[in-house]
N, C-alpha and C positions, 0 to 999 in steps of 0.2 A: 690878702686874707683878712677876712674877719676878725678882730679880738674877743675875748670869747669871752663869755656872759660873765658879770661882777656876781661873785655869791651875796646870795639876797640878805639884807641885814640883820636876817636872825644872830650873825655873829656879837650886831651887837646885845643880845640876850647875855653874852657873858659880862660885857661892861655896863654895870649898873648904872652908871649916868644915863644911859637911855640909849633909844634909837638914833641913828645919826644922819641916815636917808629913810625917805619917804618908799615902801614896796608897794606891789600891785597889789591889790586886794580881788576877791571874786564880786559876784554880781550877788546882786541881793536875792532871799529866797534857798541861799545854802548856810549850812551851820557852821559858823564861824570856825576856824583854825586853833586848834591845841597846839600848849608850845612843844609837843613832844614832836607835833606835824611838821613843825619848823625846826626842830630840829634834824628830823631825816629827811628832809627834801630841802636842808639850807642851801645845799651848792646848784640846784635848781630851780630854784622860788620864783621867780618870776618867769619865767618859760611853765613850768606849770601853773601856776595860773593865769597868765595868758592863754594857755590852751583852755583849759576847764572855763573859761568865758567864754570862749570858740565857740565851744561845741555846746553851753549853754543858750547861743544866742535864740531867739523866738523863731528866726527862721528856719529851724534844721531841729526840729522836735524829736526827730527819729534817735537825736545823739544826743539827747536830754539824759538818758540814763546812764550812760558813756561819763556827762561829767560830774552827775551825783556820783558815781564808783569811784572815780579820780580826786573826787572834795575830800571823800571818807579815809581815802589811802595814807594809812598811818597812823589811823585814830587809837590803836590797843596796841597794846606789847604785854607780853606772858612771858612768865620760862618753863619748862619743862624738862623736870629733874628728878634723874635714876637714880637713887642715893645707894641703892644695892651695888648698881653697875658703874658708877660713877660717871654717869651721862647726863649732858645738861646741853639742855636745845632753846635756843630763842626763839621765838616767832611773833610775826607782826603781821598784823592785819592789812594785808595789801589788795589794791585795786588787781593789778595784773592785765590793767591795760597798756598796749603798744604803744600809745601816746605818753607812757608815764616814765620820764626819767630813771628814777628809782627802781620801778618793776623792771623796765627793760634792761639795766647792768645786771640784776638780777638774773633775770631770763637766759641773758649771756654768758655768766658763768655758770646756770646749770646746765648750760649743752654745750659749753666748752668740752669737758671730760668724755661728755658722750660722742662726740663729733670724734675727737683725739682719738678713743679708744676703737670705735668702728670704721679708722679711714685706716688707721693703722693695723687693725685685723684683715683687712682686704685691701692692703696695698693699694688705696687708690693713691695717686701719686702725679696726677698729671691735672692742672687746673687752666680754665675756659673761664674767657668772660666774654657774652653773647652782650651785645646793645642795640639800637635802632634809631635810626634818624630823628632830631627831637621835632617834635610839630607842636600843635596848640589844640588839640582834641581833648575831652576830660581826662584826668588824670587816671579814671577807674577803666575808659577805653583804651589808653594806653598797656595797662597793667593788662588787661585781658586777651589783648592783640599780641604783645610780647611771649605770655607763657600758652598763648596756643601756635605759638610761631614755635616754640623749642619743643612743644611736643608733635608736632608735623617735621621736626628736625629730626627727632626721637625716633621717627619710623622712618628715614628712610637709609636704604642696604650702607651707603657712606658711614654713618655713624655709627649703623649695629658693627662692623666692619671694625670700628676703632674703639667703641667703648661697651661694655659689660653693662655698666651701671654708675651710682655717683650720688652726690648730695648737691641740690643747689640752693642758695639763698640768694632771695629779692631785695636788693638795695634800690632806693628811688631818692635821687638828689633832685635839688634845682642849680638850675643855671644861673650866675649871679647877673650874668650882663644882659641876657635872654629872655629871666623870666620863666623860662621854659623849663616842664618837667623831664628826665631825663632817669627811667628806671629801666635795670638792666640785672642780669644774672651772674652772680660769681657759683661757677661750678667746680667741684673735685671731685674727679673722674678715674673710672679703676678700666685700663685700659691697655691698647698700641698705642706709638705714637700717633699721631693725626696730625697731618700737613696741615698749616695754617690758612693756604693757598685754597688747597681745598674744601677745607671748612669754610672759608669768607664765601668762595662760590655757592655752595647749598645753601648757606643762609642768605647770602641777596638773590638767588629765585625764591626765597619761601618770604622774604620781608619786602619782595621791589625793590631792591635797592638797598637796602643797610647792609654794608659788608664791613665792616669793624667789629673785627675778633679779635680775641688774645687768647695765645694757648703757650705752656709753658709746660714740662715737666720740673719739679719741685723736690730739691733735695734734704727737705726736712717738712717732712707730710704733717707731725705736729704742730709746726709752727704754722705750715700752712689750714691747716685743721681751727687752730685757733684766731688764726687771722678770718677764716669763713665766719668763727661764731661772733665774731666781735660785731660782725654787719648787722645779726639778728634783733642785739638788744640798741641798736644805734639807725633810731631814725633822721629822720630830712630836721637840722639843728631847726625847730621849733621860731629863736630869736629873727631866725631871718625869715619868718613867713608873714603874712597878712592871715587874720583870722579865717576869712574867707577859702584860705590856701590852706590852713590847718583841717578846715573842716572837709576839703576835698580831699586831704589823706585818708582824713579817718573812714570817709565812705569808700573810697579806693581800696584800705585796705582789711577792711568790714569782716568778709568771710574771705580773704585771700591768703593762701599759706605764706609766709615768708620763708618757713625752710622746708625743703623736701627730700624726700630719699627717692631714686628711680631704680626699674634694673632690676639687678639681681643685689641689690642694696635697698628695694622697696620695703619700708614696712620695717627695718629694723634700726634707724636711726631716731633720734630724738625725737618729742611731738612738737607742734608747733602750736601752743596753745596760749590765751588769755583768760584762760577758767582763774578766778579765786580760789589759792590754798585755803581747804577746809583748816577749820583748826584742830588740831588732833583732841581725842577724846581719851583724856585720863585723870585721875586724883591729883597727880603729883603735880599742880599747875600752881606758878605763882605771878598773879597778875603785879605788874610793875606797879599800877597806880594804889593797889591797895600796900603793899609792901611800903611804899615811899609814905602812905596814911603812917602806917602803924610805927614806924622809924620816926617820925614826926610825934608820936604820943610820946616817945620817951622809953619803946623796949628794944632792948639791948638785941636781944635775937633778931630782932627786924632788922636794926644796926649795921649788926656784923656782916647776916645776909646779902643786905643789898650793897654795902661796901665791897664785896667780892665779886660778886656782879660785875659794879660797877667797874672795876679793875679787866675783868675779864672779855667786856662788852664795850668798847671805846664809843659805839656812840648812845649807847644806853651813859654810860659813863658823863658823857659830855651832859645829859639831860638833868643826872641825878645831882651834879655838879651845881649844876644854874638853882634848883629845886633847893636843894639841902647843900650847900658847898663844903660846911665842915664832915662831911660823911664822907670825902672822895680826898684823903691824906696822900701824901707821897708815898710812891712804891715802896715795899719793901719797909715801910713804917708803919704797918696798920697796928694800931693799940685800941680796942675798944674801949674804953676806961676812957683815953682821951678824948676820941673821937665822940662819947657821951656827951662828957663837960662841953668841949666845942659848940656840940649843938644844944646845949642848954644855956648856953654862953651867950649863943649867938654871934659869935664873933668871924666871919665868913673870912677866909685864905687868903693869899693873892690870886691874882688869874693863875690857872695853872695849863699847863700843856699839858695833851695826852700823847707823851709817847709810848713809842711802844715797852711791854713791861716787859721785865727782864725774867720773870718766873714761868716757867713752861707751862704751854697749856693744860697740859695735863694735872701738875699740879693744882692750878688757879680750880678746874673745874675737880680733884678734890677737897680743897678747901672751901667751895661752894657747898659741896652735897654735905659736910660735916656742920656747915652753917645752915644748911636747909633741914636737919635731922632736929638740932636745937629748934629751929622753927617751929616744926612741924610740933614739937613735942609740948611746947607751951598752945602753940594752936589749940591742940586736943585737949589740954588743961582745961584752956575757955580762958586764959591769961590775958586774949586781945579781945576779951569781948565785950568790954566798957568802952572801949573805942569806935566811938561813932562811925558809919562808914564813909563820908565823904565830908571836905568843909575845906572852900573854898581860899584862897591864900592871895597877897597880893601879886606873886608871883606869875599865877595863873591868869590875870586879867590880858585879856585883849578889846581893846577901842573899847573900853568901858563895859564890860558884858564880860561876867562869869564862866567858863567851860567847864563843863560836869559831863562827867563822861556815861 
């Protein structure tokens, strides 16, 4: 087994003596990296951008726009705060493409719960994993030979005989010693049992010859629910491909569902999408970079704001940390008066860890919305409007070039 990828050096962003290794950079002709980008995609930094040079390369034009979406992922962070209802939502501007680290856990835990909640409303409870002989045909003829092989499975009397319906997801490994691609179907199935024996049989008439099944019933349909979604946000590990190999994914799996609903389970399971979250439209928005401006002028309401935040938000926290580090005090200690002087002081912490805090979420997010009420309230004054709107810091430098968002 492979050792798995070193997180990329952004961590040395917290030790100010500097960088300590050398990371991958992109190709030239994309807009350089914010440190806010490094710091949400630190534990995968160089697997993404290895990929986003993939798919940048001049040969494969088609997926040019693939890795401008994938450069840009993570370039804003907002929050959005109910101060009546005491609601407070992050969001970040994400690519929401399959190749992207980050989107893809993502993408995973938002169809965990839904996977859980509709396998458990219709008892499926019985899981299939269909596969086929590995050969060396493109990767996207494999992918398409596969899921019309299970839908020719789909229609015949055997199967309608033992299953209803189901959810399946597309996993595609490679082979380390082979080379060779090797994608296959994990399905959860609402059913009878189904003899093994004869399920290997209808699948090697419909494949020629590929008869390796697996079928189980499963006595914890959640777990097994959540083991389906975990496939979705978890492609083929990036570090061990050749760009060439990356790029054959991405066209493989272009317009290809990875999860699906069949049956009398069509149509009410999760979607299976790489659309961009819009960003929702309301007043109550507060962009991270302007807040961390106006905190940086010297007012107190900015202050307090984004120290709660940052408390509440561990990796917004980690950013505001590196940014302003005297704004980000020990749990359970926040004193704005101090935290003032601090950053008038200049006098930056130790490193610090973020563990986790010990004040309930719910609290934390109302002492946000009472922090965003003072906000707001000097806002409307016109209190932050001598403050310039952007001005760069030596914080913000990368390889010699300013990021202005």
């Amino acid at each position: 087994m492979k050792p798995k990828e070193k997180p990329h050096p952004a961590t040395s962003l917290w030790d100010r003596s500097g960088p300590k290794t050398a990371a991958l950079s992109l190709v030239e002709g994309f807009d350089r990296q914010t440190r806010f980008q490094e710091v949400i995609h630190e534990h995968h930094w160089n697997a993404r951008i290895k990929t986003i040079n993939a798919l940048a390369d001049p040969v494969s034009p088609a997926l040019h726009a693939a890795a401008r979406r994938m450069a840009a992922c993570g370039q804003g962070a907002s929050f959005y705060i109910d101060a009546e209802r005491e609601r407070v939502r992050p969001w970040l501007s994400r690519c929401g493409h399959r190749l992207c680290p980050f989107c893809g856990n993502a993408r995973s835990a938002a169809t965990t719960q839904e996977l859980v909640e509709l396998m458990l409303e219709h008892h499926a409870e019985r899981m299939i994993v269909l596969t086929v002989r590995s050969h060396d045909l493109p990767l996207d003829m494999q992918v398409a030979s596969l899921l019309h092989s299970f839908k020719k499975l789909r229609a015949r009397a055997s199967w309608k005989r033992h299953v209803t319906g189901g959810v399946y997801v597309l996993e595609i490994t490679m082979n380390e010693k082979t080379g060779l691609w090797h994608p296959h179907l994990h399905i959860l199935v609402k059913g009878t049992y189904y003899p093994q024996a004869e399920l290997a049989r209808q699948w090697r008439q419909i494949t020629d010859g590929s008869n390796v099944v697996w079928t189980q019933k499963v006595s914890d349909i959640e777990g097994a629910a959540r083991e389906l979604a975990k496939y979705i946000g978890k492609p083929q590990r990036v570090s061990d491909l050749t760009p060439a190999q990356i790029r054959e994914y991405a066209f493989a799996t272009k317009s290809v569902r990875m999860v699906q609903t069949f049956g009398v389970l069509y149509g009410k399971g999760p979607a299976d999408t790489d659309e961009i979250e819009a960003e929702p439209r309301t007043d109550s928005r507060v962009r991270l970079s302007t807040l961390i401006h106006i905190a940086r002028s010297g007012h107190a309401e900015a202050v307090v704001l984004l120290t709660w935040l940052a408390r509440r938000y561990k990796v917004f926290g980690r950013y505001v940390h590196h940014e302003m580090p005297q704004l980000v005090p020990d749990p359970g200690k926040f004193d704005k008066t101090i935290a003032m002087l601090a950053m008038i002081r200049g006098d930056p912490p130790p490193h610090q860890e973020f563990a986790r805090d010990e004040m309930p979420e719910r609290e934390l997010d109302h002492k946000i919305c009472q922090a965003f009420l003072a906000y707001q309230a000097q806002l409307a004054l016109g209190t932050f409007g001598n403050v310039t709107w952007y001005h760069p810091t030596e914080t913000e430098q990368i390889d010699g070039a300013y990021c202005k968002e």
